[in-house]
N, C-alpha and C positions, 0 to 999 in steps of 0.2 A: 641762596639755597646752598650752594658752596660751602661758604663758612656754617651752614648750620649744619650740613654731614656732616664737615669735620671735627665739631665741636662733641656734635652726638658719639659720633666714634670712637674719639677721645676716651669720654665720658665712659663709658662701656664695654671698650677695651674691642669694638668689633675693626675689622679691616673694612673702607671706606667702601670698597666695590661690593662686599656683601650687604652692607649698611643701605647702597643706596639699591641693589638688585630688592632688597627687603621691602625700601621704601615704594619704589615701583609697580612692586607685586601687589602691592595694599592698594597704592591708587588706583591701578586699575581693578582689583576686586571693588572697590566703593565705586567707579563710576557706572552710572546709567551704560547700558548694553549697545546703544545709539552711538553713542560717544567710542565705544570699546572699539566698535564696529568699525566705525570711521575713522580711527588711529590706526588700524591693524591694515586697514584696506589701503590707508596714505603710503602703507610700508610694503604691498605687495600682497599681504593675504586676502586674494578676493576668489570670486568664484564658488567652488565647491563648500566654503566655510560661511556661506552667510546664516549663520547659528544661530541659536536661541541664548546660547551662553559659552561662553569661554571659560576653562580653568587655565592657573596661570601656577604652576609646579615649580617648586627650586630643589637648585643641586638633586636633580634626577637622574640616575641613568640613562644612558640611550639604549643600550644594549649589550647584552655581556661583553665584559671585558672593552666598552666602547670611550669615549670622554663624556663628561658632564656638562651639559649646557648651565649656566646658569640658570635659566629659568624654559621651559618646555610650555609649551603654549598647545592646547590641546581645544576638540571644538566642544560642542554639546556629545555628540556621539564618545569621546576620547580617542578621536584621529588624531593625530602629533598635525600642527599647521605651522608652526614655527621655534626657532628657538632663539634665544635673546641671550644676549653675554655680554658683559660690561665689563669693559677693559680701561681704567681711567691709569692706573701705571704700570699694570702687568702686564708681560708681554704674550704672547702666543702661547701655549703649549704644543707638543710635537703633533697632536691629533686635530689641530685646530686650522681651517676651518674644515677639511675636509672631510674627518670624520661625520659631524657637522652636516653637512652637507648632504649625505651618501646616506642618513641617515631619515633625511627629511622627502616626503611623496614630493613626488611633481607638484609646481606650484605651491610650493612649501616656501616659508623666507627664514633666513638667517641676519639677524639682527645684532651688529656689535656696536655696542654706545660706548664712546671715549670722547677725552674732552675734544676739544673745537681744535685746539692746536695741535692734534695728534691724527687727526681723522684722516686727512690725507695719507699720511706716513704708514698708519694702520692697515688705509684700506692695500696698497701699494703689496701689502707684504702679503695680507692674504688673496689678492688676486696671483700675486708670483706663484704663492701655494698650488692653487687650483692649478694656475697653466703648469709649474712640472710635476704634478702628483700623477698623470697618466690616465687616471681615473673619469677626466670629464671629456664629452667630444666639442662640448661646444660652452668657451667663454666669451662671452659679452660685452661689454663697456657699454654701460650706459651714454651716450652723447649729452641728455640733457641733466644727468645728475654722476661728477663727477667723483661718487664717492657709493657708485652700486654698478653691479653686476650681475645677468644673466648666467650661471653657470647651471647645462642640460636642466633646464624647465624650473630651477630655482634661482629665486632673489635673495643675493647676498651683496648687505647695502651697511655699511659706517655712518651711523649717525651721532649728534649729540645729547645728553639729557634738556638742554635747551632746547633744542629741537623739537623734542620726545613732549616737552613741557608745553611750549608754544604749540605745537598741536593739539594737544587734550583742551590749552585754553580756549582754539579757534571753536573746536568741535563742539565746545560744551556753551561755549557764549559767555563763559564768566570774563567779567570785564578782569585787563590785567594791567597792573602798577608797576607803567613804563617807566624809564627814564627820558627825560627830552634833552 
């Protein structure tokens, strides 16, 4: 999947991280509602959002003069339930995550996908965010998933597109062509 972003990107002259926020946004508009359900809910959105459907918005605002999620995840109603950013080699912006964040209701998730060998790194810089931005009372560490965090009643968790992939495959049952 890898070399097919970059080959597409190439190809079309897009930057990889839009290429694959694009890609993203399409799978999960084509997958079954079930499936959507069940990815969003592996990542923290649960509760209040068990919808009838999901819209999935790119390069939205949040609010005047606020930062751009890459993609704003929104429920059937159009309540904001998450926001998703895909960082595979850029780095933070100054508004990031905590804008973000402040942004999102209670029980809201922020979602940032970078590769496998950066997620650690990643997450490290935006928990440091959170704890001296002043703005949160209460950050978290996850104990059993070292790459997510409680900050005041949202989940802000580093994952990967393999991750992101491997899940849609669990959820949906399409068989997937391992390596052994």
């Amino acid at each position: 999947m890898d070399s097919l972003i970059s080959y597409i990107a190439g190809e079309h002259g897009l930057v990889r991280e839009n290429l694959a926020t694009e890609i993203l946004v399409h799978i999960l508009d084509s997958s079954d509602i079930s499936v959507v359900r069940k990815l969003l809910d592996s990542y923290g959105v649960t509760g209040r959002w068990n919808s009838f459907g999901y819209r999935f918005e790119q390069q939205r605002s949040v609010a005047e003069g606020r930062a751009k999620p890459d993609v704003r995840v929104s429920d059937a109603d159009g309540e904001i339930c998450a926001f998703i950013e895909s960082k595979f080699n850029a780095g933070l912006t100054p508004k990031q995550p905590v804008d973000y964040l402040t942004a999102l209701p209670t029980r809201g998730a922020l979602l940032f996908i970078a590769p496998e060998r950066r997620k650690r790194q990643l997450f490290e810089k935006v928990l440091e965010r959170c704890q001296s931005s002043k703005r949160f009372e209460l950050v978290k560490v996850s104990e059993a998933n070292l790459t997510c965090a409680l900050v005041d009643e949202r989940r802000m968790e580093v994952t990967s597109w393999r991750e992101i992939l491997d899940r849609l495959a669990d959820f949906s049952l399409v068989p997937r062509n391992r390596k052994n």
